[in-house]
N, C-alpha and C positions, 0 to 999 in steps of 0.2 A: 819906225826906222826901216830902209830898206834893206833887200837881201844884198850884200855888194859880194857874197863867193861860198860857194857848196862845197866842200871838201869832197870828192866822191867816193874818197879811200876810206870815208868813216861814216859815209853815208847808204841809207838804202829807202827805196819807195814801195810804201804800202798800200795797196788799195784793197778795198774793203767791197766785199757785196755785189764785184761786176757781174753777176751772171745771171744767167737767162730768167729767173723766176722774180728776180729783183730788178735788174735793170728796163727790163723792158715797162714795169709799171710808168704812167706820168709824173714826173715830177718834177720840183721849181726849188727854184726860181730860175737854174737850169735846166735845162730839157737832157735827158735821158743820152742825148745823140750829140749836144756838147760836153757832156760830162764824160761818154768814152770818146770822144775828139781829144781833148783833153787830155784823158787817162795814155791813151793808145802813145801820144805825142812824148807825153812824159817817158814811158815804157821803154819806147824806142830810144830816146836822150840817154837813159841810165843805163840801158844795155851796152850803147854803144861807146859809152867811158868804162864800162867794168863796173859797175856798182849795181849790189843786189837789188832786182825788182821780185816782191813778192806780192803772191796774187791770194788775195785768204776769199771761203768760201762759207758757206753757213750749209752742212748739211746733215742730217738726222739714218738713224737707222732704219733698214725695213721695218722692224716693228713698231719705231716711233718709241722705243724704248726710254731716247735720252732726249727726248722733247721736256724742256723744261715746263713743271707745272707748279703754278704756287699760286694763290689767295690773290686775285689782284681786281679792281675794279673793272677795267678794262680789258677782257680776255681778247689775247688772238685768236682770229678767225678759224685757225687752221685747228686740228686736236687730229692727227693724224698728218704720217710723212708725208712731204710733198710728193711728185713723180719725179722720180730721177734726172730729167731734165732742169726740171727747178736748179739745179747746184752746177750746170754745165757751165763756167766761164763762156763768159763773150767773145766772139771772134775778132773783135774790133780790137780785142786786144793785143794780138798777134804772138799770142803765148809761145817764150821759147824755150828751149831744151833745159837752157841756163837760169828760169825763174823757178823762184821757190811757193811752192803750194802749198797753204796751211787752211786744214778745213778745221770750222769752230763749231762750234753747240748751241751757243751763247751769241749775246748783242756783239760784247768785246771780242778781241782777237787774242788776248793773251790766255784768260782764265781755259784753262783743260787744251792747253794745245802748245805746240811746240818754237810757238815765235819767240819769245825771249831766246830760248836757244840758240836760235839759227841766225840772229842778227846776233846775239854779245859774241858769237864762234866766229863771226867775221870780222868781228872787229868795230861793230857798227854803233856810234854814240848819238847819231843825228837820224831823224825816219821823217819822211815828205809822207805826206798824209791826206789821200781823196778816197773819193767812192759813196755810194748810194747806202742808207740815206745819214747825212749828216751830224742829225740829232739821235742818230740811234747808235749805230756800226760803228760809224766813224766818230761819235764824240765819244763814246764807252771804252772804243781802242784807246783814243787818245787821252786819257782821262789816266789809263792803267798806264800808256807808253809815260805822262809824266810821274806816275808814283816811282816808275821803275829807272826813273831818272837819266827818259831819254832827253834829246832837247828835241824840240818837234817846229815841223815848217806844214801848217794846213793850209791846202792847195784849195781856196773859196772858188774857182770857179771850175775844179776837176773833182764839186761832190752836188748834191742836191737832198733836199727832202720833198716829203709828198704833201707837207705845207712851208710856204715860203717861208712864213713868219717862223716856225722852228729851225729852216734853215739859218735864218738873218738870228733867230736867241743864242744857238752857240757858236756863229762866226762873230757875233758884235759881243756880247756876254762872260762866255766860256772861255772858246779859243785866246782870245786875247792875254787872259793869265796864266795860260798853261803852254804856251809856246807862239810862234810867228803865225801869223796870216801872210799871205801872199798869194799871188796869182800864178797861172802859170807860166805865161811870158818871164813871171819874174824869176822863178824858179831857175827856167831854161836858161835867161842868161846870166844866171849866179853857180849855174855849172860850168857855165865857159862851152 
């Protein structure tokens, strides 16, 4: 079914991961450089109706303190903080005074960090949802944004993963039962 109108007075856009240690890797099934086209485009739409754009970031302490470690098959690469750049927001994004920044620990955006807050204080029941990567940030957000019983709008062509086929399992799979797919054209003009 399509999107036919965004309330924007009860809406807010979250992205996930855009920043310099994450975005700039390759990855699909969109490219890096459509996904902040995308993102930037959306940014700027929400800003300029008044509705919250927040920008969440994933970053650790100098000591690597709150690097999470636990028993897993698959260790990440990393076992020490990144360099502080790793967590600098993109410029494509065109960060402004009025968005809200919310730095995570974690895959998700909500566990240890202040985003429920800042969206249920404004009033916000609906969250537009991109950002790098996918299957990780952005399905983990989404995943919490539906227990906490937002209603969610996943922007498939303003995120990507670092394999397409992960992108394509929780936009065809996932996404589907736990809130709207759409594009961003579509988004754009169900804001009005």
């Amino acid at each position: 079914m399509p999107l036919t109108e965004i309330n924007h007075r009860f809406t807010a856009l979250v992205l996930i991961d855009l920043q310099e240690g994450i975005a700039r890797h390759p990855v699909e099934p969109h490219s890096s450089a459509e996904v902040l086209s995308h993102a930037a485009e959306l940014a700027r739409a929400f800003r300029a109706v008044g509705a919250p754009v927040v920008l969440v970031r994933v970053a650790f302490s100098f000591d690597g303190g709150d690097i999470l470690r636990t028993d897993v098959d698959k260790t990440q690469p990393a076992s020490k903080p990144p360099s502080p750049e790793y967590s600098h927001l993109v410029e494509e994004l065109e960060q402004a005074e009025t968005d809200i920044v919310v730095t995570k620990h974690n895959w998700g955006a909500f566990y240890g960090t202040d985003l429920d807050v800042q969206l249920r204080r404004r009033g916000v029941t609906t969250i537009v949802l991109g950002g790098i990567s996918t299957n990780m940030g952005v399905e983990s957000t989404a995943r919490a944004a539906h227990e906490h019983a937002y209603h969610l709008i996943l922007v498939e062509d303003a995120m990507a993963s670092f394999a397409a086929s992960d992108h394509a399992f929780a936009v065809e799979r996932i996404f589907p039962r736990i809130g709207r797919v759409a594009s961003t054209q579509e988004v754009l003009a169900a804001l009005g």
